[in-house]
N, C-alpha and C positions, 0 to 999 in steps of 0.2 A: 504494500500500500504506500501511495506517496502522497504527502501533508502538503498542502499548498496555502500561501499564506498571501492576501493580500495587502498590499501597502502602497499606500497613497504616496500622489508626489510633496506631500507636506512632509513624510515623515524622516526624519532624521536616523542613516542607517547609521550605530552607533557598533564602537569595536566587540561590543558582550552580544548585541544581539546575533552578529556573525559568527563567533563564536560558540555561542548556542548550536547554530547548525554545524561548523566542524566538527564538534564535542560528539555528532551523530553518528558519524564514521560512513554513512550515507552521501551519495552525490547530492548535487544544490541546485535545481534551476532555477535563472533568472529570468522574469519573463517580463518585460518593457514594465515602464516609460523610459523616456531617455533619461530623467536625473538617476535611476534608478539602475542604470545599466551605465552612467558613468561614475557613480560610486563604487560600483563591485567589477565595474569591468579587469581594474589590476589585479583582483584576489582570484580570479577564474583561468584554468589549467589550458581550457579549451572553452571555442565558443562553436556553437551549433547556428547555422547561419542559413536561411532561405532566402534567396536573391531572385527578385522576379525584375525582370526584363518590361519596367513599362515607369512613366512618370506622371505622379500625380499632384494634379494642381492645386495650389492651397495647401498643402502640407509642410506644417512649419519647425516638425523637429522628427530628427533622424537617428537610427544608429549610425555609430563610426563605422567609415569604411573599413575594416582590418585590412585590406592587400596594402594599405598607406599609413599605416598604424605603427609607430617602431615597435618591436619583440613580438608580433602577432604572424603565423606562419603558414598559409594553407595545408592542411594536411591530407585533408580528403575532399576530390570536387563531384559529383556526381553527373549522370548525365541533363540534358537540358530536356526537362518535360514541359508539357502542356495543356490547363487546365482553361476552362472558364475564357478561353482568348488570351491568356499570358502567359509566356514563358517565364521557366523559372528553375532553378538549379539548387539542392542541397549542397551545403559546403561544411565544412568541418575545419578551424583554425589553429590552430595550437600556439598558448601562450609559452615562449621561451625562458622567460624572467616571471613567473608569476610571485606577488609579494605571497607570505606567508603569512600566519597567523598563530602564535603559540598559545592556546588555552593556559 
């Protein structure tokens, strides 16, 4: 079973709440917003990426590019499918320096 927690862009990711999840011995997903994914982006091994091939208007915050990103490394790209009218590709990144965390 996996615990999914959500957390607003008000809240304040703090070093014991993160902690808590290491302390699990469990993988961690993160799943958006952007402040929320540039808080935890340095503590993450790997990042699990879906890349769709289209541009939408009016959208005013994004995830980081990884291929532009220092210490982020592609490690797995998949083939390019086709859903719904858009293209789009799984990718798999691998952080090379990820920071640590000692409970």
């Amino acid at each position: 079973m996996r615990l999914s927690y959500v957390i607003s862009r008000s809240f304040v990711i703090t070093l014991s709440f993160v902690i808590t999840f290491v302390g699990t011995k469990k993988p961690v997903y993160v799943i958006g917003g952007q402040s929320i994914y540039k808080q935890l982006l340095p503590y993450c091994s790997e990042a699990l990426i879906t890349k769709v091939d289209a541009r939408m208007d009016g959208a005013d915050a994004f995830f980081p590019n990884l291929d532009f990103e220092q210490g982020w490394e592609p490690k797995h790209e998949g083939p390019v499918q086709c859903s719904g009218g858009y293209l789009y590709r799984f990718t798999t990144y691998q952080n090379i320096h990820p920071q640590f965390l000692c409970p």
